[in-house]
C-alpha positions in Angstrom: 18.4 -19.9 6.4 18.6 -20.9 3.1 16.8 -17.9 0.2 15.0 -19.7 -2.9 16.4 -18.4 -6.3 12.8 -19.2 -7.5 11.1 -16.2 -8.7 8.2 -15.9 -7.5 4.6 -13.9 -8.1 3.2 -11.5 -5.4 -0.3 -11.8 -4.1 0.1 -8.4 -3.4 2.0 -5.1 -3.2 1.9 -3.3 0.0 2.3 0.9 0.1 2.6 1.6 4.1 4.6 4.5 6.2 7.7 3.2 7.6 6.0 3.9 11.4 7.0 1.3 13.0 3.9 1.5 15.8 1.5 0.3 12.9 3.9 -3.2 12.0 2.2 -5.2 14.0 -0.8 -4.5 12.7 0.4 -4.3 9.4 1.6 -8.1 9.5 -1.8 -9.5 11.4 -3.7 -8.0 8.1 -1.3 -10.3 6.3 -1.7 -13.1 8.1 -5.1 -12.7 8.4 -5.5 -12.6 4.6 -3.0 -15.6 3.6 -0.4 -13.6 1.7 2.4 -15.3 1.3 4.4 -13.4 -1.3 4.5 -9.5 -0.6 6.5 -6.6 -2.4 6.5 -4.1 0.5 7.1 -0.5 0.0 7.6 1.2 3.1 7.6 5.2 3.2 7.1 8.1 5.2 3.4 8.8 4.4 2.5 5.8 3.0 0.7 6.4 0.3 0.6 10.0 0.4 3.8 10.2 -2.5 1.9 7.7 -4.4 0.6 10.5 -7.3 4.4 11.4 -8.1 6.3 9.4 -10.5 9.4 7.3 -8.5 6.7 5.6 -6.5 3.9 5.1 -9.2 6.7 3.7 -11.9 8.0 1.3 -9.1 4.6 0.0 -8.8 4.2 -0.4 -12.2 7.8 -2.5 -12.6 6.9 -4.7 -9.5 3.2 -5.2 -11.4 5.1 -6.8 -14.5 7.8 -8.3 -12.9 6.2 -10.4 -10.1 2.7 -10.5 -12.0 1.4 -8.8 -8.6 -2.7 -9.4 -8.0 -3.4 -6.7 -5.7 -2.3 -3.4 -4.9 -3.1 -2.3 -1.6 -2.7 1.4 -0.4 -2.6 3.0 3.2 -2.0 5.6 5.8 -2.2 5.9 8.8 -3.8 8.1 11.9 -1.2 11.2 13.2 1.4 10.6 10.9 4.2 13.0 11.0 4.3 13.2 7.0 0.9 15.1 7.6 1.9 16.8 10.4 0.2 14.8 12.8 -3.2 15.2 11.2 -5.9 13.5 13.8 -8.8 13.6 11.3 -9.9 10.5 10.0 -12.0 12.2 7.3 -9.2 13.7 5.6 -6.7 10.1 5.5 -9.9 8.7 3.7 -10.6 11.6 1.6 -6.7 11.4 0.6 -7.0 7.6 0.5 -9.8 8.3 -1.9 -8.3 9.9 -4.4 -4.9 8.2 -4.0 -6.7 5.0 -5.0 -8.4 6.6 -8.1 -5.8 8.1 -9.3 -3.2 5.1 -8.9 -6.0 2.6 -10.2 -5.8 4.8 -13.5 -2.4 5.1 -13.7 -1.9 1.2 -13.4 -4.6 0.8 -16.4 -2.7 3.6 -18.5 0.9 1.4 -17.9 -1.2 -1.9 -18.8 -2.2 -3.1 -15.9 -5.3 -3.7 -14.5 -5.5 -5.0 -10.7 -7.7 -4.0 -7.9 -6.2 -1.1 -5.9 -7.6 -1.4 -2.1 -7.3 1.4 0.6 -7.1 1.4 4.0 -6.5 3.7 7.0 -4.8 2.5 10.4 -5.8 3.1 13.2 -4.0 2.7 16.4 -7.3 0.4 17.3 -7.0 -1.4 13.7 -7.0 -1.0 10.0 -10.1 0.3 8.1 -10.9 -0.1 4.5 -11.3 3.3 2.7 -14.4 2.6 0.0 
């Protein structure tokens, strides 16, 4: 298969845990939405590491380089980066603040695209309000 040299603009960044249980759900919400350019950042705990500085100043370089649209956030249900934590409650809570706290980061580096949470489930993924 031949790779374009075209650079290209994301329709959307994707913050996930590297669990690979939650892939296939991961790429049906892709599908399902029509993305066809995504800058995937995989990580045990998702979006847990999101408030420290490696992850947030990669966001903001992928932001400016590949003009992303969207930022989407998640975590998922027993994951061993929270010690298996089985409460959805406190993924959303986490997700929650996560979200704020990214959203304002991105606007302080110049950039201002919706940041959208969501929690997986093994029975699906759930957007965190």
């Amino acid at each position: 298969q031949v790779i374009s040299s075209k650079h290209y603009e994301a329709d959307v960044c994707i913050v996930c845990c590297t669990d690979d249980r939650f892939t296939p759900l991961m790429d049906k919400f892709v599908t399902v939405r029509g993305y066809k350019y995504i800058d995937w950042i995989r990580v045990a705990g998702g979006a847990k590491d999101l408030t420290g500085d490696y992850l947030s100043n990669q966001i903001v370089k992928l932001v400016a380089l590949h003009h992303t649209k969207q930022l989407v956030i998640s975590e998922h249900i027993e994951c061993g980066a929270f010690n298996g934590e089985k409460d959805a409650d406190f993924y959303a809570k986490d997700l929650q603040r996560i979200k704020i706290e990214t959203g304002a980061y991105l606007k302080k580096n110049g950039h201002s695209i919706p940041v959208t949470a969501y929690l997986a489930k093994f029975d699906g993924l759930y957007e965190v309000k």
